[in-house]
FIDREN-210092 format. One record per residue (C-alpha): residue in one letter; residue number from 1; x, y, z. Coordinates in Angstrom, 3 decimals, padded with zeros to 6 digits. Example, Ala and Ser with C-alpha at 12.3 -4.5 7.8 and 13.67 -1.06 7.14 Angstrom:
['A' 1 [012.300 -004.500 007.800]] ['S' 2 [013.670 -001.060 007.140]] 
! end
This chain:
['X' 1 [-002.404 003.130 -016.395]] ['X' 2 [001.427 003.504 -015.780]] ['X' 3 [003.786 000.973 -016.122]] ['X' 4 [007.465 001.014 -015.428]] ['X' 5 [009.870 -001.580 -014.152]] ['X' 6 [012.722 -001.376 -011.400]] ['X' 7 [015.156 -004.306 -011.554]] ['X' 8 [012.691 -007.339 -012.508]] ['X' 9 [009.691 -005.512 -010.970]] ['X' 10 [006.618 -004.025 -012.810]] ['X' 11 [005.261 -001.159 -010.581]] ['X' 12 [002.420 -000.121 -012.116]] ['X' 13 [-000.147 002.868 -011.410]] ['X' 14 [-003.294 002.281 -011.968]] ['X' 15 [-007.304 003.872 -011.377]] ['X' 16 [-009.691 001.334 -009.797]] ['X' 17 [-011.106 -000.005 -006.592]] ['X' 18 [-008.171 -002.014 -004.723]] ['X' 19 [-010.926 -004.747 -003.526]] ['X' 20 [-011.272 -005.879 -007.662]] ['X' 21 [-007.047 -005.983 -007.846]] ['X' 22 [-006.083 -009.674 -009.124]] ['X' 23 [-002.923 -009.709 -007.030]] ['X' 24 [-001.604 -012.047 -004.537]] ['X' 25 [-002.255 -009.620 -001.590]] ['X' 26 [-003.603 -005.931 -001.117]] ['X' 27 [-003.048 -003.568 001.141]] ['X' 28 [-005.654 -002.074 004.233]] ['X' 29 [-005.131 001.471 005.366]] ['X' 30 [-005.421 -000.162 008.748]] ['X' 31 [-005.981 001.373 011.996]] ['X' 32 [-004.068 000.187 015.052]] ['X' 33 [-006.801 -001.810 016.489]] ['X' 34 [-007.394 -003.734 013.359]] ['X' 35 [-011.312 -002.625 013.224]] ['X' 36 [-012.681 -002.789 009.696]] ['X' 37 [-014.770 000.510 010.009]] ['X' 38 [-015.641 003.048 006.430]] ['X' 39 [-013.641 003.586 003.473]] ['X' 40 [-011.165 000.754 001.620]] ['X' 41 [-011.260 -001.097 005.123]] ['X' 42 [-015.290 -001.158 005.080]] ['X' 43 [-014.477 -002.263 001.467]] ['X' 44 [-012.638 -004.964 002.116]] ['X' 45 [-014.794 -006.235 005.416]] ['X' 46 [-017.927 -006.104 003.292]] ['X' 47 [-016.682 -008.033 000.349]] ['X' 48 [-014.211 -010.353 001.707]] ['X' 49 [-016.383 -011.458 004.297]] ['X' 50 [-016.583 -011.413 008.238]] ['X' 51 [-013.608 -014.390 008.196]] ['X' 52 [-011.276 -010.887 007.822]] ['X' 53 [-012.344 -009.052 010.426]] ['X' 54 [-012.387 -012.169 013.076]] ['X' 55 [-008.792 -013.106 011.942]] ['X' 56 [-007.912 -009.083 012.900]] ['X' 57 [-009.301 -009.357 016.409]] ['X' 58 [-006.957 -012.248 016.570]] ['X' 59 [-003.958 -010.732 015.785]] ['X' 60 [-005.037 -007.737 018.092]] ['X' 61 [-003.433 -004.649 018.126]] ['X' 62 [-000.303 -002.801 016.027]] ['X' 63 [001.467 000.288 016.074]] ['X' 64 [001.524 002.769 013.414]] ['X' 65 [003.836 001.956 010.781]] ['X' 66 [003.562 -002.008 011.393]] ['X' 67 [001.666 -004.233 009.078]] ['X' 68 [000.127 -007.760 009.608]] ['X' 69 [-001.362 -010.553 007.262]] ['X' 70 [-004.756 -012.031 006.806]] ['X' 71 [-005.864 -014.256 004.481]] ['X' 72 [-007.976 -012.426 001.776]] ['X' 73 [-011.845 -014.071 002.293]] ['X' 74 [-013.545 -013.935 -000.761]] ['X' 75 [-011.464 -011.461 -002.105]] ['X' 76 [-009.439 -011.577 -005.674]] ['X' 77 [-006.579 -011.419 -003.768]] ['X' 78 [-005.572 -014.518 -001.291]] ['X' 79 [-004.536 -012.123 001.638]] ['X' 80 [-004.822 -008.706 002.978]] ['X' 81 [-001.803 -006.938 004.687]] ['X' 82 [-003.102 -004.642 006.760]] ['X' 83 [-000.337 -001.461 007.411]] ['X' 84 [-001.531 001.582 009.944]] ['X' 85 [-000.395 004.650 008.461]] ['X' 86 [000.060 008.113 010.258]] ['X' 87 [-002.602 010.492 010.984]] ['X' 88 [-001.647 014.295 010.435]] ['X' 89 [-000.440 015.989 013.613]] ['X' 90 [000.737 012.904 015.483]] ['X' 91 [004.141 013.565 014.796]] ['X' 92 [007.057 011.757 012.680]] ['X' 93 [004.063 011.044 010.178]] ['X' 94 [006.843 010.744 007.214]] ['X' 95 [008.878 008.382 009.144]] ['X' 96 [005.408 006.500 009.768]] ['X' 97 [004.201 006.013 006.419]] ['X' 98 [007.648 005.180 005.232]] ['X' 99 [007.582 002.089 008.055]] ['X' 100 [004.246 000.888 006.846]] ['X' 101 [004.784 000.945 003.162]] ['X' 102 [008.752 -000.917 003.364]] ['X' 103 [007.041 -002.857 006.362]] ['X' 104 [003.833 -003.938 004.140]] ['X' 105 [006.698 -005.000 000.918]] ['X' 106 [008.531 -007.093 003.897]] ['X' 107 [006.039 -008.854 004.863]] ['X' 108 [004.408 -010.033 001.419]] ['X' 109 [008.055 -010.746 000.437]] ['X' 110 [008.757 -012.952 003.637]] ['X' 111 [005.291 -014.890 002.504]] ['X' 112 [006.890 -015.311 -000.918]] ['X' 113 [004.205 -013.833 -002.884]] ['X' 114 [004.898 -012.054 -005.782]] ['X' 115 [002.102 -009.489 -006.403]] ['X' 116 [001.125 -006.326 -003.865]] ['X' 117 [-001.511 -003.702 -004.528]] ['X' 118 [-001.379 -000.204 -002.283]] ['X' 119 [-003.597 002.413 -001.932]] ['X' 120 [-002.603 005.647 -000.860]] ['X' 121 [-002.209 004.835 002.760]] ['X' 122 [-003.450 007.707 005.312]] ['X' 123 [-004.794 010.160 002.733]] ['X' 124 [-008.395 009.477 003.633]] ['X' 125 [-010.054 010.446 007.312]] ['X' 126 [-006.097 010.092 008.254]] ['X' 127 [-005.499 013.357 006.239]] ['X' 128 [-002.066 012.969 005.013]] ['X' 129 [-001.568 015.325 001.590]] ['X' 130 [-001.685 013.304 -001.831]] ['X' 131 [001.701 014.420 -002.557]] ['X' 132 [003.316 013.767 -000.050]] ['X' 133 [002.201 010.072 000.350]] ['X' 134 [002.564 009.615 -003.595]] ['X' 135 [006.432 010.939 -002.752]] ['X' 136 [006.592 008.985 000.597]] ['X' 137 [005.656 005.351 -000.825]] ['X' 138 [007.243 005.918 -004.504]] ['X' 139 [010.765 006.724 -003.221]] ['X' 140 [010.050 003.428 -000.621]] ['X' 141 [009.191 001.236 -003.173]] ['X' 142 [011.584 002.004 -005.311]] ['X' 143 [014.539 001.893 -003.357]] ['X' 144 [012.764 -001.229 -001.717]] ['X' 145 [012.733 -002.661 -005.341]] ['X' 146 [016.461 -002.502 -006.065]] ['X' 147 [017.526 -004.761 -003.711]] ['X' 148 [016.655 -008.680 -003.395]] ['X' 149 [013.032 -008.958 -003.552]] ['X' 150 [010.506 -011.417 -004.989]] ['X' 151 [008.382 -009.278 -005.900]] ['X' 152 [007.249 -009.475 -009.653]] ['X' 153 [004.414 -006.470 -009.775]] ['X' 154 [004.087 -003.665 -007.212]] ['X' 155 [000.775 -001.581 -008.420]] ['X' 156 [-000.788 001.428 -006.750]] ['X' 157 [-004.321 001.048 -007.038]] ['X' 158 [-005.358 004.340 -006.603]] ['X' 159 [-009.139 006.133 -005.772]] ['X' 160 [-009.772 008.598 -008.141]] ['X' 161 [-007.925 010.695 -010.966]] ['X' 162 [-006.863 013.562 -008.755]] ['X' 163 [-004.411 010.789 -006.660]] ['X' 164 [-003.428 008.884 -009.880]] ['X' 165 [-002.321 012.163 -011.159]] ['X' 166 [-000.257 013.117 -008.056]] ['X' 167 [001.116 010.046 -008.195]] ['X' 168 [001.708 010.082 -011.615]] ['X' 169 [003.630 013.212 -011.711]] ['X' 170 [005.412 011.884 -008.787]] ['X' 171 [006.265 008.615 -010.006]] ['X' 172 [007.504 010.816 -013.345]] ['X' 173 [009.897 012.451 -011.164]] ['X' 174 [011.220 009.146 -009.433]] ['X' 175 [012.350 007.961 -012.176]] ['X' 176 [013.820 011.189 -013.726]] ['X' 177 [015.867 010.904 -010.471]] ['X' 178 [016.790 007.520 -010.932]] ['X' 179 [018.003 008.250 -014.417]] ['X' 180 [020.030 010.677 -013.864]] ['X' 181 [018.591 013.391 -014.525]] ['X' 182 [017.612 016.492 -012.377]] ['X' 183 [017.403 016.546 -008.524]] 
! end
């Protein structure tokens, strides 16, 4: 685990299955129709319950880069924010994944909770490289972080060593920028 903090934030890194995350809301790699299907999304369906998936048909459809809220089932967490990030080739995928990470912050700030968990949104069956998405929703964050948030703990629950590494070495770089140092 990683720990840092920006303003009176904790943004954490961290190795684990984002289901199990004791924070006030996690974060879907949604699709635009909302459809629960395989991977984290199967994840969550399966063990926060069917009550997930029903309030997602409800809300309907969303573009790529917008997020929406659920409540969280029987999950740890009390809701889900569900963010559709870009697949590779569509086009403007940077701009994309930017949108859905400051777009997923907005919304659990708006709902005044104070703790988010993200995976690495569109690096799965969406295809978008490690690096960049670790580079992508670091920088976001950040910069999200030092303005007026609520936000007390921002963690990136991430699938594996090889992401929490490129993350890692990412976030290491972040925060070499923000000191100061090189560019």
């Amino acid at each position: 685990m990683l720990e840092t903090k920006i303003n009176n934030t904790f943004l954490i890194l961290a190795v684990g299955d984002i289901t199990e995350m004791d924070t006030d809301v996690i974060v879907n790699p949604a699709n635009s129709m909302l459809i629960l299907g395989g991977g984290v999304a199967g994840t969550i369906k399966r063990k926060g319950g069917p009550q997930i998936q029903a309030e997602c048909i409800k809300i309907g459809k969303i573009k790529v880069g917008e997020a929406a809220i659920t409540t969280g089932g029987t999950l740890k967490a009390k809701y889900v924010v569900h963010s559709v990030g870009p697949r590779v080739g569509e086009g403007q995928e940077n701009e994309k994944l930017h949108n859905a990470t400051i777009n997923s912050l907005k919304l659990a700030d708006s709902k005044g909770l104070s703790s988010i968990a993200f995976p690495a949104i569109s690096t799965g069956i969406f295809g978008f490289p490690i690096d960049k998405c670790s580079h992508i929703m670091l920088r976001t964050t950040i910069d999200y972080l030092k303005g007026k948030t609520k936000l007390e703990k921002v963690v990136f629950c991430l699938y594996g060593t090889d992401s929490y590494v490129a993350f890692a070495k990412q976030l290491k770089k972040e925060l070499e920028i923000e000191s100061g140092g090189v560019k």
